[in-house]
C-alpha positions, 0 to 999 in steps of 0.5 A, a space after each residue: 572830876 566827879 566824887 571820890 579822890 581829888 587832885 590839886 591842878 595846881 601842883 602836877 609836880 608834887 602829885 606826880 612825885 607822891 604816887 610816884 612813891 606809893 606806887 612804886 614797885 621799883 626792885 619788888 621783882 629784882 633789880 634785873 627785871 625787865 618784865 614789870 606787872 607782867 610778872 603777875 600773869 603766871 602760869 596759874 592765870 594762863 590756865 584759868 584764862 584758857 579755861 574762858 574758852 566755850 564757844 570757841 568765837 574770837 574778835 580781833 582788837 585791831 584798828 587797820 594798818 593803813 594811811 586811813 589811820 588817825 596819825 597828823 604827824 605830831 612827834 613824826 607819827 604818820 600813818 603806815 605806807 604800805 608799798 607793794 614790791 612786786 606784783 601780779 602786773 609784773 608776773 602777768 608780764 614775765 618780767 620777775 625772772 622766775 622759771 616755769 610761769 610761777 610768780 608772785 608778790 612780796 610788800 614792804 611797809 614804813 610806819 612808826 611803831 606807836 601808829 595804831 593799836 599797840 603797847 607801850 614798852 617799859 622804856 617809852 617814859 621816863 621820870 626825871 631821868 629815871 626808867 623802869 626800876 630806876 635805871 638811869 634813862 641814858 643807860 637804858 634807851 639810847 640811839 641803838 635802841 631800849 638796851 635793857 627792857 626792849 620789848 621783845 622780852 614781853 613777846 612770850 608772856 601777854 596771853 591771860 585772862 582778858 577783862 573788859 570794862 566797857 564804862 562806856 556802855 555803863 556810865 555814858 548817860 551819867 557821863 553826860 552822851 546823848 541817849 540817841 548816840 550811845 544806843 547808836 555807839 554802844 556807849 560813849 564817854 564825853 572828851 574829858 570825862 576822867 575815869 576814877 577807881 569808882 567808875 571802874 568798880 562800879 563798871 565791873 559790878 554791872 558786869 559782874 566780874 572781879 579784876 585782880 592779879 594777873 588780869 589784862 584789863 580793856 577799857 572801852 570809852 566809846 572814843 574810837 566809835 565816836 571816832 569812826 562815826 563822825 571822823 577822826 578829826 582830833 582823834 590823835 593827841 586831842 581831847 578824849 575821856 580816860 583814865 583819870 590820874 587818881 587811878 593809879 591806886 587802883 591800878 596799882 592795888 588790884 595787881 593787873 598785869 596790863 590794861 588797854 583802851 580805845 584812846 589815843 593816850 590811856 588816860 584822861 585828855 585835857 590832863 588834869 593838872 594845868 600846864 601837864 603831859 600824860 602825868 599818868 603815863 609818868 606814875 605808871 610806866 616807869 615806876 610801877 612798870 605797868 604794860 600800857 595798850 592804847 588804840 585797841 578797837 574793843 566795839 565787836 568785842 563789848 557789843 558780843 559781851 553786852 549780848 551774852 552777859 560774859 566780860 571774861 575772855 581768853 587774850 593773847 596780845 603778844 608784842 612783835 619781838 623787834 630788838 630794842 623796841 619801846 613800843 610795838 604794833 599788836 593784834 589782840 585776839 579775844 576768845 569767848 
């Protein structure tokens, strides 16, 4: 870790529980809520977002949904397979039933919901058997699915203000890159580089933009680039820079509705406590009720941003409505 907040790698356990309790925003909107920080993007916020729109250019923050995909199989995630139900060879034959020459072809596809870019719903972590807003986790997610903050209650409402923070653009000498491969990048971040509230702030000052309530913030490490260049390799579940544990105040202080990256896990990975697991994941999604987005491709984006000097953005990122989901395959759109 660099200067500024420390934690003691010894004891995840007790740092886990501490900002547990400070950060916790359990019944600040209602023991019925099911929306977590998404209820600081209002109405207000989506106005100024829509606002952003001037030249009218727009990215997709997408990876592909394809067996090219990163996914080894760990936990049972694997890459989508994509089946073609019918085809142009079977209407070139008659063979689909249809009358009057028309024909056609129709797909299905198979692949865990968590594959590629998506968000993490409210009921994907819970803490000592506690999800969301203190919900007892048995109640709340069971073999029928997430009963309570299933992710299709957030469907109408990620559509804001986008802010990107492309630290590695900005930090990715000081982070320790090679000159070469960043120019070559746009910026990378080493495995394992932790990115503290200090190298966040200081990344929205080089750019210039505030990140407050209601924001959905996108923080580009310069992974997913690394990624495509040398091979996905241990893209998935392995080593990679992120957010660093100590960041949970920031998160939780600057009031942001959601934030996405272009890892694999969001935060820092190795962790940064011996023997931990996604410590951040355990602060942040079942006790702040912070919308996690993990996967998303943010280089088009960040190298028109680097360009025209403008890191704000009109984003909408709806989830898919699917019932009972605790996580769900996106594609962001950013609208300059």
């Amino acid at each position: 870790m660099c200067r500024g907040e420390r934690v003691n790698r010894h004891d995840p356990e007790g740092a886990i529980a501490e900002a547990a309790r400070k950060y916790s925003n359990w019944g600040r909107w209602g023991e019925d809520d099911v929306l977590g920080t998404l209820n600081f993007l209002d109405e207000a916020k989506r106005r100024e977002g829509a606002a952003l729109v001037r030249r009218g250019v727009s990215f997709s923050l997408s990876q592909s949904f394809d067996m090219n995909g990163p996914q080894k199989g760990w936990r049972r995630r694997t890459n989508p397979v994509h089946t073609m139900l019918d085809t142009g060879t079977d209407a070139a034959v008659g063979n689909q039933g249809f009358p009057h020459g028309i024909g056609g072809a129709d797909d299905v596809i198979a692949m865990p919901l968590q594959c590629s870019t998506q968000w993490d719903g409210l009921g994907h972590i819970f803490d000592h058997g506690k999800a969301w807003n203190g919900r007892a986790a048995e109640k709340v997610v069971t073999s029928d699915g997430d009963l309570v903050t299933g992710i299709e209650h957030m469907a109408p409402y990620v559509a804001g203000r986008g802010v990107l923070l492309d630290a590695g653009r900005v930090i990715g000498d000081r982070g320790g890159t090679s000159r070469s491969s960043a120019a070559e990048s746009g910026g990378e971040l080493p495995d394992g580089f932790a990115l503290a509230e200090e190298h966040l702030t200081a990344t929205a000052t080089a750019h210039g933009v505030t990140v407050g309530r209601g924001d959905i913030v996108l923080v580009r490490t310069g992974h997913l680039a690394r990624a495509r260049r040398d091979g996905w390799g241990d893209y998935a579940g392995g080593p990679a820079p992120g957010l660093s544990f100590t960041s949970a105040g920031w998160l939780h202080g600057t009031e942001i509705a959601a934030i996405a990256t272009d890892t694999w896990g969001f935060e820092v990975r190795p962790n940064e406590f011996e023997g931990a697991f996604q410590p951040l994941h355990q602060v942040v999604i079942p006790n702040m009720g912070l919308l996690i987005g993990e996967m998303w491709d943010l280089d088009a984006l960040a190298a028109d941003c680097a360009a025209d000097g403008v890191y704000e953005f009109w984003l909408t990122a709806a989830p898919l409505p699917i019932t009972g989901a605790v996580g769900s395959p996106v594609n962001p759109i950013a609208v300059k």
